[in-house]
C-alpha positions as semicolon CSV with decimal commas, in nm:
position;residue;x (nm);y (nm);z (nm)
1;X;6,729;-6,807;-1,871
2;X;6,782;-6,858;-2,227
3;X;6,630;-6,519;-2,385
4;X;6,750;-6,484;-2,741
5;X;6,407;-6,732;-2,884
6;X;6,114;-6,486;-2,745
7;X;6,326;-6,158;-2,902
8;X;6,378;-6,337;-3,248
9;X;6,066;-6,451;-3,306
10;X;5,878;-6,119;-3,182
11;X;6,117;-5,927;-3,422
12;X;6,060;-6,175;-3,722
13;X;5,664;-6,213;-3,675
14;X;5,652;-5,875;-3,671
15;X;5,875;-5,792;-3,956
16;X;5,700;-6,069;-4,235
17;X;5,370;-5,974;-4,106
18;X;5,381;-5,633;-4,204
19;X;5,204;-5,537;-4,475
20;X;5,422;-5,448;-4,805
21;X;5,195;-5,190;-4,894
22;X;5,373;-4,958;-4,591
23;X;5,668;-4,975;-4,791
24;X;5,654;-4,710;-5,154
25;X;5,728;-4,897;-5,426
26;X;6,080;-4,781;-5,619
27;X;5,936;-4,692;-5,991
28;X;6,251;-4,574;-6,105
29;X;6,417;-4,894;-6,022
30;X;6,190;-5,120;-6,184
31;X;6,149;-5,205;-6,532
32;X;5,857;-5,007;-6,743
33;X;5,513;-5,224;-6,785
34;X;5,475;-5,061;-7,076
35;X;5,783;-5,130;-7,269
36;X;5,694;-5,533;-7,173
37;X;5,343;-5,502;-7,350
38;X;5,490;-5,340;-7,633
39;X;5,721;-5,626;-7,696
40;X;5,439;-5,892;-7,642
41;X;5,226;-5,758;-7,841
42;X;5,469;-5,649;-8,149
43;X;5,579;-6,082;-8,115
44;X;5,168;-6,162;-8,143
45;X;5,115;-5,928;-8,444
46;X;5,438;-6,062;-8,631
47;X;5,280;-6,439;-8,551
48;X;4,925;-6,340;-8,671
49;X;5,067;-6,184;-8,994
50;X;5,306;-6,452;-9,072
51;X;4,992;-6,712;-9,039
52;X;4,739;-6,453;-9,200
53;X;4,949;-6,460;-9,516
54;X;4,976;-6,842;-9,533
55;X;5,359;-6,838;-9,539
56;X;5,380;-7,055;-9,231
57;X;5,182;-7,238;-9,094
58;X;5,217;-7,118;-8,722
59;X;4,861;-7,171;-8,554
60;X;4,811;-7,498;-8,359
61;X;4,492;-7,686;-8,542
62;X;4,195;-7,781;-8,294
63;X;4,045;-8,128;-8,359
64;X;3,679;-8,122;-8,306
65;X;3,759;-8,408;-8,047
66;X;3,649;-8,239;-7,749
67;X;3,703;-7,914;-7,526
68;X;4,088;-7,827;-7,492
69;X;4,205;-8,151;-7,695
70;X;4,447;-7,986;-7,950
71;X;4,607;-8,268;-8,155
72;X;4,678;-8,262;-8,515
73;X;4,502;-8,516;-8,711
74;X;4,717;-8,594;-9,018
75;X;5,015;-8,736;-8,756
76;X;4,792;-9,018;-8,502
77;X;5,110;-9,037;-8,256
78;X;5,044;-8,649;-8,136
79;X;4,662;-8,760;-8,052
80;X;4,618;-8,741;-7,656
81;X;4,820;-8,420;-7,617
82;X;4,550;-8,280;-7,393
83;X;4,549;-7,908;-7,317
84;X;4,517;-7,920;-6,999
85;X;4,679;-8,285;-6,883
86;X;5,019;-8,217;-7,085
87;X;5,134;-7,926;-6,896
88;X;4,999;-8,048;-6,557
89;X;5,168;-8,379;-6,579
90;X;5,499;-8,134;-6,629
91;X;5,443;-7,941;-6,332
92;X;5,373;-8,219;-6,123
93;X;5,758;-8,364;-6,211
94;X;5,879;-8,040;-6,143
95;X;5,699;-7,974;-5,826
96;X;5,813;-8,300;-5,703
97;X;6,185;-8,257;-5,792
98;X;6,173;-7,932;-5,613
99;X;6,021;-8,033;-5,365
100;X;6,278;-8,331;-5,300
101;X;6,573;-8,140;-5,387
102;X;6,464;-7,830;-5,155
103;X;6,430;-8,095;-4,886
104;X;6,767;-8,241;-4,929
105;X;6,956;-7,964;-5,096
106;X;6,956;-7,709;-4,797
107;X;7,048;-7,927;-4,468
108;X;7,314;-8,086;-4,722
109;X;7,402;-7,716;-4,824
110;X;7,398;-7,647;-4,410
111;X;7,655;-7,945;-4,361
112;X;7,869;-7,828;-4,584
113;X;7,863;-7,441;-4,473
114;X;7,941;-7,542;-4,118
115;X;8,158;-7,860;-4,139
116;X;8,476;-7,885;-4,286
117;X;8,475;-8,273;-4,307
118;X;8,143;-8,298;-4,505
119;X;8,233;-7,977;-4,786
120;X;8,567;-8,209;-4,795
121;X;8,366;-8,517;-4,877
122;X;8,054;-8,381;-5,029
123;X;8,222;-8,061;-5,256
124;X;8,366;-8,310;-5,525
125;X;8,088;-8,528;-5,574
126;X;7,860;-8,239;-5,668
127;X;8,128;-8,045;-5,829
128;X;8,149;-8,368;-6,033
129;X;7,838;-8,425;-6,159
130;X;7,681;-8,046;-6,212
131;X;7,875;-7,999;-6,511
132;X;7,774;-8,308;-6,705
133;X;7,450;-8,279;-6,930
134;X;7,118;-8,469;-6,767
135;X;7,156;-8,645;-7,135
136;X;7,475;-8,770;-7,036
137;X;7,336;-8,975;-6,739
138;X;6,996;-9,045;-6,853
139;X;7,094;-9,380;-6,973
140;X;7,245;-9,492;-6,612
141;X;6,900;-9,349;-6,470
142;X;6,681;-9,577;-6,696
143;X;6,930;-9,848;-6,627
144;X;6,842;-9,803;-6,257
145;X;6,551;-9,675;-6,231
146;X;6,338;-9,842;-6,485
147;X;6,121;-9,625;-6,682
148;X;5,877;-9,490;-6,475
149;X;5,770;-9,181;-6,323
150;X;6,111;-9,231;-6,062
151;X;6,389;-9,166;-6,354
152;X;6,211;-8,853;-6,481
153;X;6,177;-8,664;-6,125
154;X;6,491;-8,828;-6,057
155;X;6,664;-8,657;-6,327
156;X;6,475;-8,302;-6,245
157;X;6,564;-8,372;-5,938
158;X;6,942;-8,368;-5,991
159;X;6,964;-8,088;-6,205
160;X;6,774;-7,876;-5,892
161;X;6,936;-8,033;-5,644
162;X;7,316;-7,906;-5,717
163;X;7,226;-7,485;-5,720
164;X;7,102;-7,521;-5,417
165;X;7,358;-7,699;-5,232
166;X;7,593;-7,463;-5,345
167;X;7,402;-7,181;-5,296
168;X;7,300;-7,255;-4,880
169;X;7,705;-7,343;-4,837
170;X;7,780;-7,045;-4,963
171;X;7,547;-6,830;-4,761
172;X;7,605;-7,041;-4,423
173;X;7,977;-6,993;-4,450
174;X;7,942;-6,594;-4,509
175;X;7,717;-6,542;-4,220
176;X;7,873;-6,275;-4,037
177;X;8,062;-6,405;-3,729
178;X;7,989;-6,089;-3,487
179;X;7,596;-6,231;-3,550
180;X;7,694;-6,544;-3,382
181;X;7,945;-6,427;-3,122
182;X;7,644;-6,203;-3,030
183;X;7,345;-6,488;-3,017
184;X;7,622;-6,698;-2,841
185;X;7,651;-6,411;-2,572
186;X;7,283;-6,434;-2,497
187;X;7,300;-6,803;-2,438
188;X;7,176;-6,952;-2,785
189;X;7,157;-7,337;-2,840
190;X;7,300;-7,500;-3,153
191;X;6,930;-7,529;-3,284
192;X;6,815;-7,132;-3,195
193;X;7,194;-7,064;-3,399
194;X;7,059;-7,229;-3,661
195;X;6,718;-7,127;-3,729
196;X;6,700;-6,754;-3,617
197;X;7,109;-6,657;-3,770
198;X;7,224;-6,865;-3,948
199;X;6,942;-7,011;-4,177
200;X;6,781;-6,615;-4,205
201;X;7,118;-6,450;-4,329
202;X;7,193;-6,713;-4,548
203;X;6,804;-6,699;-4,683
204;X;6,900;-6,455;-4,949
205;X;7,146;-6,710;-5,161
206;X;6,903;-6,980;-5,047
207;X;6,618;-6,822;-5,269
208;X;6,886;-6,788;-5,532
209;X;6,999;-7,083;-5,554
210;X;6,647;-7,220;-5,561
211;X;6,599;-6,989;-5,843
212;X;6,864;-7,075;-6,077
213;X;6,812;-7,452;-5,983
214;X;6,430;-7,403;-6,136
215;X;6,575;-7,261;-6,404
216;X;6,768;-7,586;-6,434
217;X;6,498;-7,777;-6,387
218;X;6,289;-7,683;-6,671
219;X;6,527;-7,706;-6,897
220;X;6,608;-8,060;-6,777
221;X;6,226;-8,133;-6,847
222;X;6,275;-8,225;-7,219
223;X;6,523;-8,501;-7,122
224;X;6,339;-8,615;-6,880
225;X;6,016;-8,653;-7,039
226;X;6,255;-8,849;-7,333
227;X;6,177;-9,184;-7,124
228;X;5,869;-9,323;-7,236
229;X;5,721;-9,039;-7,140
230;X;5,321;-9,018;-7,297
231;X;5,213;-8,712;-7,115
232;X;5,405;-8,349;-7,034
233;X;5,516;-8,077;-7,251
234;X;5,893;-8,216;-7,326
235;X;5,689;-8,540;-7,467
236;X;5,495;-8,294;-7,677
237;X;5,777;-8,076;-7,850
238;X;5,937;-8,436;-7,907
239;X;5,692;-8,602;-8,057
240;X;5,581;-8,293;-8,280
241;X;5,919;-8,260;-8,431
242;X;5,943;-8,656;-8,508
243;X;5,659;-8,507;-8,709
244;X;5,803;-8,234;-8,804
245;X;5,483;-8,024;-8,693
246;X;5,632;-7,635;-8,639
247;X;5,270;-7,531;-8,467
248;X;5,277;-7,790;-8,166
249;X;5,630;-7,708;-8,127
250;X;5,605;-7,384;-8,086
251;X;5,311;-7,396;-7,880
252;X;5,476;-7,648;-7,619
253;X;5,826;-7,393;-7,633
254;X;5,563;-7,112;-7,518
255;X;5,393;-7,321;-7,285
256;X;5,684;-7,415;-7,101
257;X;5,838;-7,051;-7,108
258;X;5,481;-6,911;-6,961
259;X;5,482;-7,173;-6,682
260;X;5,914;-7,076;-6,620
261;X;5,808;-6,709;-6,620
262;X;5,504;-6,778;-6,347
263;X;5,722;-6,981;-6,126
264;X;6,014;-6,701;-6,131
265;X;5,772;-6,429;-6,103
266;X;5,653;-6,645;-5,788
267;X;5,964;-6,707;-5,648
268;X;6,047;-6,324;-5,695
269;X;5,725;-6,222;-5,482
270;X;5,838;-6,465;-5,221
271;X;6,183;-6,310;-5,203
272;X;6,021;-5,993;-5,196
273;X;5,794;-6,134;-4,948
274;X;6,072;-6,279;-4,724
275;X;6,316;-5,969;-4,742
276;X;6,146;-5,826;-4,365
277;X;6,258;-6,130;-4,213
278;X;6,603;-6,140;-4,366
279;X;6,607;-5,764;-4,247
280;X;6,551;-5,906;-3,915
281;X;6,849;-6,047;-3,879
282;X;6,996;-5,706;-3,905
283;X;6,757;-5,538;-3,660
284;X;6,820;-5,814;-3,398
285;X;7,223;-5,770;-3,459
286;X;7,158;-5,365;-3,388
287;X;6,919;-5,458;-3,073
288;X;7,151;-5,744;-2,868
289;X;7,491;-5,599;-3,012
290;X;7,646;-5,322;-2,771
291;X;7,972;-5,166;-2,921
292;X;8,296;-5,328;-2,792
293;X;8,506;-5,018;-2,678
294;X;8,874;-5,075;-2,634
295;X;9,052;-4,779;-2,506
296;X;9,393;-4,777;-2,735
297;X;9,655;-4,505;-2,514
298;X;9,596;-4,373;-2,178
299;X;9,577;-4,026;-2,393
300;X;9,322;-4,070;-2,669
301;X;9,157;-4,325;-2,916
302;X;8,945;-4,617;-2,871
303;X;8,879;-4,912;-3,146
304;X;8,526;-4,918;-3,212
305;X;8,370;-5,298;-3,295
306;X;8,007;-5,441;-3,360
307;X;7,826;-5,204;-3,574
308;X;7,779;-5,145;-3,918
309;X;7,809;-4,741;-3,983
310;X;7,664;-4,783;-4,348
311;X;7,338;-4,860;-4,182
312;X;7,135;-4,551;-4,021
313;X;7,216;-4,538;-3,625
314;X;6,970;-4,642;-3,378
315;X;6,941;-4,349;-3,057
316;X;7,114;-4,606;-2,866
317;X;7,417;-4,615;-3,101
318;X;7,423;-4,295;-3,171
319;X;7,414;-4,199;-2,776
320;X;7,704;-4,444;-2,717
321;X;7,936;-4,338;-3,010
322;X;7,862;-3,990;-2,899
323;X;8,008;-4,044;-2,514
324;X;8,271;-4,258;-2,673
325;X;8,360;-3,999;-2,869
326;X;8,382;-3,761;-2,580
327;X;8,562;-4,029;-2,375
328;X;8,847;-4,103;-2,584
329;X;8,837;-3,830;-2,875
330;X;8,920;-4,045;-3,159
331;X;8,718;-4,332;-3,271
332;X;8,860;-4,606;-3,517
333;X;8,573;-4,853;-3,686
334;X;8,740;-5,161;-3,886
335;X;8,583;-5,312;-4,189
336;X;8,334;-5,052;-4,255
337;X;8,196;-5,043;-4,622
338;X;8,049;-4,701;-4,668
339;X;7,954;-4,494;-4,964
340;X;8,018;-4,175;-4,964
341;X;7,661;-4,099;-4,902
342;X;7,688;-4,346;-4,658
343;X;7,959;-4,182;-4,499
344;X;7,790;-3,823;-4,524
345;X;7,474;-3,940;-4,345
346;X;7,651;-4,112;-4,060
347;X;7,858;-3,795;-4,032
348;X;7,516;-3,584;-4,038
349;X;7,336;-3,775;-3,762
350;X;7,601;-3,561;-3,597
351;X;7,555;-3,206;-3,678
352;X;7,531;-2,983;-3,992
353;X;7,781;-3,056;-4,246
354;X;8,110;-2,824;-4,358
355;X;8,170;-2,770;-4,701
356;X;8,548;-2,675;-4,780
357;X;8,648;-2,399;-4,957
358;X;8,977;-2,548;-5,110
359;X;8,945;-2,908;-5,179
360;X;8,727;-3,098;-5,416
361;X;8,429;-3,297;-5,336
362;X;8,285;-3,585;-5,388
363;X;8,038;-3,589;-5,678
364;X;7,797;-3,805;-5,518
365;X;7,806;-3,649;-5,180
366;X;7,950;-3,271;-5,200
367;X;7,914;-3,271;-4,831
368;X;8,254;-3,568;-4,881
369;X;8,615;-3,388;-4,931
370;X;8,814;-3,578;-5,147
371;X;9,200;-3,597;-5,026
372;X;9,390;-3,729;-5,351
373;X;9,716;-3,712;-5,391
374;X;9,737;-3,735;-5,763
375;X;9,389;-3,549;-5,805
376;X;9,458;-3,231;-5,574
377;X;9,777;-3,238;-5,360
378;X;9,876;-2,999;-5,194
379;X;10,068;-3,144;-4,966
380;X;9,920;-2,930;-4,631
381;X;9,861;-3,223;-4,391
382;X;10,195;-3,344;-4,331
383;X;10,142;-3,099;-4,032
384;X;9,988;-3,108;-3,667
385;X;9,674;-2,894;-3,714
386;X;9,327;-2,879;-3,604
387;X;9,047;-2,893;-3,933
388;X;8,938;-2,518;-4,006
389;X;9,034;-2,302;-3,752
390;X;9,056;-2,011;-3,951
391;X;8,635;-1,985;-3,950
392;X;8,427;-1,851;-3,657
393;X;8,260;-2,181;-3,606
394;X;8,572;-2,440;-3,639
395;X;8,417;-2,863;-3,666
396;X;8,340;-3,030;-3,377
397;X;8,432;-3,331;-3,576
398;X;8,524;-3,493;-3,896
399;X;8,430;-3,861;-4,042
400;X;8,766;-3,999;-4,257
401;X;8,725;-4,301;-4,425
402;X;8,987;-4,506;-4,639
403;X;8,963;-4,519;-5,009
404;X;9,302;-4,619;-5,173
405;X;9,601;-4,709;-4,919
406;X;9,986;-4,749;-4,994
407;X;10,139;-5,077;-4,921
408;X;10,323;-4,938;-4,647
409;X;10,300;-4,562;-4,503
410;X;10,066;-4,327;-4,496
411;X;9,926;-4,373;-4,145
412;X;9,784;-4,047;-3,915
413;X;9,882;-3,933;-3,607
414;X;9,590;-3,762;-3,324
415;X;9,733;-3,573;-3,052
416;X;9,481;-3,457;-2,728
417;X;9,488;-3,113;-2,636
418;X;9,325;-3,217;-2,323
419;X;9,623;-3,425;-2,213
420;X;9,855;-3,176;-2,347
421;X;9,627;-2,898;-2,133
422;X;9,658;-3,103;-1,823
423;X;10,032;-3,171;-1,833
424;X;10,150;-2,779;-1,839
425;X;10,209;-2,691;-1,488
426;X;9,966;-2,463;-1,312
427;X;10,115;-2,122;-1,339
428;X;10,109;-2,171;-1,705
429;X;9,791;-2,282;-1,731
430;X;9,689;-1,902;-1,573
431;X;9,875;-1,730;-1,801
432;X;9,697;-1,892;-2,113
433;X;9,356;-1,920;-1,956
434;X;9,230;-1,564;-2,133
435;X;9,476;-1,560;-2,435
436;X;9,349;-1,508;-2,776
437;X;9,504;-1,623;-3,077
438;X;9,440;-1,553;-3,447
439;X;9,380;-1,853;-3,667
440;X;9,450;-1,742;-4,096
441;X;9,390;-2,070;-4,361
442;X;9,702;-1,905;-4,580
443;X;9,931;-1,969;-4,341
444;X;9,876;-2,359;-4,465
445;X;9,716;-2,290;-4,806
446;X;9,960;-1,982;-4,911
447;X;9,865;-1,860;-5,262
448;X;10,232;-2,047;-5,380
449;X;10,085;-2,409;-5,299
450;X;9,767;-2,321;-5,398
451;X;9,855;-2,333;-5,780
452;X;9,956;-2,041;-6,058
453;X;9,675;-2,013;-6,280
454;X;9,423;-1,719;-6,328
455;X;9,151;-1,934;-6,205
456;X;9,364;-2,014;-5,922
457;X;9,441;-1,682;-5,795
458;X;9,059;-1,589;-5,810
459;X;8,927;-1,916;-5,612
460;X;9,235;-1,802;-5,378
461;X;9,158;-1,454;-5,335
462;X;8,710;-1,556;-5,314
463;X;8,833;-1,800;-5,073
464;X;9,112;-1,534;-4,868
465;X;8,806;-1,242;-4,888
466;X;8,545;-1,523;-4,732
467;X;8,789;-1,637;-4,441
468;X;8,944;-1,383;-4,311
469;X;9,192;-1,416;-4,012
470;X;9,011;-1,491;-3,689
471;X;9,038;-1,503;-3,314
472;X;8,940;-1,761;-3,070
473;X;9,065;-1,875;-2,702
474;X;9,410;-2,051;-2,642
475;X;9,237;-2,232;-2,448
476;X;8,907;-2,342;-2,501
477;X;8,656;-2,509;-2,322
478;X;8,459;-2,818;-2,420
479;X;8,097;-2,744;-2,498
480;X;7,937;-3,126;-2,355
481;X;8,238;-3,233;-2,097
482;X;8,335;-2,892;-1,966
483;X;8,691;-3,014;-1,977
484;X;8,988;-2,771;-2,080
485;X;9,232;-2,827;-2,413
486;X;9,445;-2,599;-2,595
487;X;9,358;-2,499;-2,909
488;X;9,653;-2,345;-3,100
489;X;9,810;-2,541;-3,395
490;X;10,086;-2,495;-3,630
491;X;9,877;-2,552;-3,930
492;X;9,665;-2,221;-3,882
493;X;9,755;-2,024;-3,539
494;X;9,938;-1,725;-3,676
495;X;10,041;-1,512;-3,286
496;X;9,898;-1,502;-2,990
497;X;9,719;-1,148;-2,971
498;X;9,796;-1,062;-2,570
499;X;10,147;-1,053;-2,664
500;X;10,445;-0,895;-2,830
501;X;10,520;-1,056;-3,174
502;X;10,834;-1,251;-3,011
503;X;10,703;-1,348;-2,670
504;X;10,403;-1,501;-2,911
505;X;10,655;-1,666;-3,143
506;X;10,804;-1,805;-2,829
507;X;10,534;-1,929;-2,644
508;X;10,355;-2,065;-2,978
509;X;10,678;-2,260;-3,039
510;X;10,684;-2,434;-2,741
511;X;10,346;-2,532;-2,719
512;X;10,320;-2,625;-3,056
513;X;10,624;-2,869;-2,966
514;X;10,437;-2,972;-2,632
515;X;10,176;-3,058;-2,767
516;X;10,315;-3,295;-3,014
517;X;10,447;-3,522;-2,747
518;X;10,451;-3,904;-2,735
519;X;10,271;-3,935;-2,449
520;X;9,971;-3,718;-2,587
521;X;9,903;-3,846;-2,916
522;X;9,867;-4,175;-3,099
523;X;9,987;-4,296;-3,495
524;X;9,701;-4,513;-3,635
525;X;9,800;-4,742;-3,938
526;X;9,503;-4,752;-4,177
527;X;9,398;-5,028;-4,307
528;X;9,139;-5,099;-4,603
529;X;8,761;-5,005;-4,523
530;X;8,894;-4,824;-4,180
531;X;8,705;-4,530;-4,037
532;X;8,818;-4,277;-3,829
533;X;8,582;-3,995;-3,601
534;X;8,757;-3,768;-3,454
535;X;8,652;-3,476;-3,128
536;X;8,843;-3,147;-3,380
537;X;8,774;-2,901;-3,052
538;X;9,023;-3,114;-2,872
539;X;9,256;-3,297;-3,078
540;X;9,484;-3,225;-3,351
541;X;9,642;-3,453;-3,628
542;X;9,928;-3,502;-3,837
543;X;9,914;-3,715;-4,222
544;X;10,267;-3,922;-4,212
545;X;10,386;-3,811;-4,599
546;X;10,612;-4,089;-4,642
547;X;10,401;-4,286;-4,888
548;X;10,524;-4,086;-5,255
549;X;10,506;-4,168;-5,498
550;X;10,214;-4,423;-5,438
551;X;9,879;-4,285;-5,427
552;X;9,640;-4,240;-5,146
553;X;9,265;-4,163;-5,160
554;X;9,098;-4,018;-4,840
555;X;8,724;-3,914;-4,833
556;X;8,662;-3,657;-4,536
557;X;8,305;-3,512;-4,414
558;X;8,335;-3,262;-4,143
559;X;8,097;-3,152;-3,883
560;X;8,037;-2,813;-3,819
561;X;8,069;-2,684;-3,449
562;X;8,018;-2,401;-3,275
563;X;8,208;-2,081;-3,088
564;X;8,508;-2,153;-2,907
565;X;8,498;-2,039;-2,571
C-alpha cells in the first residue's frame, strides 16, 4: 500500500492552515513603520511646496468632465485618460501575462530541472532572448501579431515568462536527493514525487522567480502599451510627454509604482503565507527519514546519514543518536552546515555544557571552543588523551565540527577503551579493577606552552588553583551501558595512586601503549562541513599534527558528565 499521499497531505493541511498569528512576529528583523511614513510624507510636503509656490506645475488638473476623468484640456489627445479605466486596462495585461507565463513558465522550469535533454534544448533559447530589451523585439511582435490586445500581453508575457523558468530549474535541480531517496522508500509514484517534494522544496525560488519576473513585467508595460495602445498607464506617461505635460507624467510613474508595490507586498504575504507548507517538506523528511547507521571498525565509529543536525532534534532522533552513540562511541555526520549556535544547541540537547578554562571561545556561542592553530596553538592534541580529566566531573561527550581544513593532513584518531578493557587478559583486569589514578591539566598545558607573559602566568596559576590534581577509577564503569573501559591517558594521568612511583610508571606505560593499538582505534579524515560526537568516558583521541604550516580551524562544544565510578 502506497502510504506516503495520506502523511503529506495531513502534514501540509495542517501546516498552511495554521493560523500565523501562533507564530510572534520578529520586530527586530523587520523594517520600522515609522521610518516609511516619515519618508512618504517628507516626498508629499516637498510636492505640495514645490506646487504651492508656483515653481512647477506638479498637480494633475481635473476637467469638470465627470467623476474621476482627469485629462488636461489644453492637449485634446490626453482626453479619455479615465481614472479608473487607465490603470485597470494595465492590470488586466499584466494579470494575463502572469497568468500565462505562470502556467507555462513552471512545468517548462520542471522539464528542465529534471531532464537533461530539455535544459540542453530549452537553456539557450531562453538564455537567448532574456537579455535583449522587449523594445528590441516589439517590432517582430507587431509584425506577427498585429496590433491588438495579443502583442501587448504577448510582450508582458515574455519578459515574465524567462525569471520563472529559471527560477523552478533552479529549485527542482537543488532539491535535496535524501528527500527523494526517502519518498522513493515509501513507495512514491512519479506524480506524488512531484507534487508533495519536489514542487514544495523548490516553492521558495518559485515565488522568487515569480517575483522578479513581475518586476519585469511592469517595467515591460510602457513598451507594450507603445502599440496602438488607447487605454493603460504606459499609454498615459507616453502620450503626456508627446505633450510634454510633467503632472500626468508623474501621476502615471506613481500610479504604476503604487500598483508594483501592492502586487510585491501581495506576493510577499503569500510567501509568508506559503512558508508552513515549504516547512513541511522538512517535517515530513524528519518523520519518514530513519538515520542510516554504518558501523565503520569492529572497535568504534559509525557514519551517521539522513539528518540535518542544524535543525532542533525530534525525541526520536535524539533517542537514536543517543544509543548510536553508546553503540559505536564515535559518531561522524557528513555535510552538516552548523553555526556555532547551531552546533552548541545540538550539543545541549545532550547535557549541560563545559566551558574551558584554557582555550578561547567562540564569540557567538561561548559554550564553542575554538581550536586555531594560528589564533591559539598550543600544540597539546597531537596526543592520545581523554577531554578534561583533570576535573571531578570529566565530559561525557564533545560535538567537533570542521571549520578550515588543510589540503591534506590533519585527520583524528578515536581509540575505545572498552575494546582496549576487554582485550587485557583476566588477571589484569583484577588488578586494575579498584586502582585510582590522579588526572593534573599541567601535565599537557605546563606553564612553558602556556605562554610567558604576566597575564599568562596569572590565567595559568587562576586556572592551576581552580583544577587541582584529581583522582578517579582506572577503570571506570559506564553510567547507561554498564560496560567496563579504562580510563587513564597520557594527556592528563599523572601515577597510578595504589602503587610505587615505578611500578605506576610501568604499568601506565604499557597501557598507555595498549591502548593505542590498531585494532582499538580508528583515523577519520575530515572533510569540509564534517561532524564528529564522540562517548569521552570511553574513548580517547589523538589530532594527527602533520598539517604545518597550513592552518586548521576546529570548533569544539563539550558535554559535561558526571563521577567516574
Amino acid at each position: 500500500m502506497n502510504t506516503l499521499e495520506p502523511i503529506l497531505e495531513a502534514r501540509v493541511l495542517a501546516d498552511v492552515t495554521t493560523s500565523p498569528a501562533a507564530t510572534p512576529r520578529r520586530r527586530s528583523a523587520e523594517r520600522p513603520l515609522w521610518l516609511g511614513s516619515i519618508s512618504v510624507a517628507t516626498l508629499l510636503l516637498a510636492w505640495w511646496g514645490i506646487t504651492a509656490a508656483g515653481l512647477v506645475s506638479l498637480v494633475p488638473a481635473v476637467a469638470a468632465g465627470g467623476a474621476g476623468q482627469v485629462s488636461v484640456g489644453r492637449h485634446a489627445g490626453l482626453h479619455g485618460c479615465h481614472f479608473v479605466a487607465t490603470p485597470a486596462a494595465s492590470l488586466q495585461r499584466i494579470v494575463l501575462a502572469l497568468l500565462a507565463a505562470v502556467c507555462l513558465g513552471i512545468p517548462v522550469g520542471v522539464l528542465m530541472g529534471v531532464n537533461r535533454v530539455a535544459r540542453g534544448l530549452l537553456d539557450p533559447l531562453i538564455e537567448f532572448y532574456r537579455p535583449i530589451p522587449p523594445l528590441a523585439y516589439l517590432p517582430l511582435i507587431v509584425i506577427w501579431c498585429g496590433i491588438g490586445e495579443l502583442s501587448k500581453v504577448l510582450l508582458i508575457f515574455l519578459a515574465i515568462f524567462a525569471p520563472i523558468v529559471i527560477a523552478t530549474a533552479y529549485g527542482v535541480r537543488h532539491v535535496s536527493p535524501s528527500r527523494i531517496q526517502a519518498a522513493q522508500s515509501l513507495g512514491a509514484s512519479r506524480s506524488q514525487l512531484l507534487r508533495w517534494v519536489i514542487l514544495l522544496a523548490a516553492l521558495p525560488d518559485i515565488l522568487t522567480g515569480l517575483r522578479i519576473g513581475l518586476g519585469t513585467g511592469w517595467s515591460t508595460l510602457v513598451a507594450a502599451e507603445l502599440v496602438a495602445a488607447t487605454r493603460g498607464l504606459g499609454f498615459m506617461v507616453q502620450s503626456a510627454a508627446q505633450f510634454l505635460v510633467t503632472d500626468m507624467v508623474l501621476l502615471g510613474i506613481a500610479v504604476i509604482a503604487i500598483i508594483a508595490f501592492a502586487l510585491e507586498l501581495g506576493l510577499r504575504w503569500l510567501q509568508r503565507r506559503l512558508s508552513p507548507g515549504m516547512a513541511s517538506t522538512t517535517k515530513f523528511e524528519d518523520a519518514i527519514m530513519s538515520l542510516r547507521i554504518t558501523r565503520l571498525t569492529p572497535a568504534l565509529g559509525a557514519l551517521v546519514e539522513g539528518i540535518n543536525l542544524a535543525r532542533p532534534l525530534s525525541d526520536e532522533q535524539y533517542q537514536q543518536i543517543s544509543d548510536a552513540l553508546l553503540a559505536h562511541q564515535v559518531l561522524f555526520f557528513r555535510d552538516q552546515q552548523l553555526s556555532p549556535t547551531q552546533q552548541r544547541d545540538f550539543a545541549a540537547r545532550f547535557g549541560q555544557l563545559h566551558t574551558h578554562p584554557i582555550y578561547p571561545s567562540h564569540p557567538d556561542a561561548p559554550e564553542v571552543m575554538v581550536l586555531d592553530t594560528e589564533a591559539f596553538d598550543l600544540r597539546d592534541n597531537a596526543i592520545w588523551h581523554t577531554d578534561v580529566t583533570f576535573i571531578e566531573t570529566p565530559p561525557l561527550g564533545a560535538v567537533l565540527a570542521a571549520r578550515l581544513l588543510p589540503e591534506t593532513g590533519g585527520d583524528t584518531l578515536w581509540a575505545s577503551g572498552i575494546a582496549a578493557f576487554e582485550a587485557l587478559s583476566a588477571p589484569l583486569r583484577q588488578l586494575l579493577d579498584g586502582l585510582t589514578a590522579t588526572h593534573d591539566f599541567t601535565k599537557s598545558f605546563p606553564l612553558e606552552r602556556y605562554g610567558t607573559r604576566p597575564e599568562d602566568l596569572q590565567r595559568w596559576d587562576k586556572t592551576r588553583l581552580e583544577n587541582p590534581p584529581i583522582s578517579h577509577p582506572v577503570i571506570r564503569t559506564h553510567p547507561v551501558s554498564g560496560r567496563k573501559a579504562l580510563f587513564v591517558n597520557d594527556g592528563f594521568t599523572t601515577r597510578i595512586n595504589e602503587l610505587s612511583e615505578k611500578e605506576s610508571a610501568a604499568l601506565l606505560a604499557f597501557l598507555f601503549a595498549h591502548q593505542a593499538r590498531p585494532e582499538f582505534s580508528l583515523r577519520w579524515r575530515w572533510q569540509a562541513g564534517d561532524v564528529a560526537f564522540w562517548d569521552n568516558r570511553v574513548t580517547q583521541h589523538y589530532a594527527v599534527d602533520d598539517y604545518r604550516p597550513t592552518r586548521r580551524i576546529m570548533h569544539r562544544a563539550t558535554i559535561l558528565g558526571d563521577k567516574p565510578f
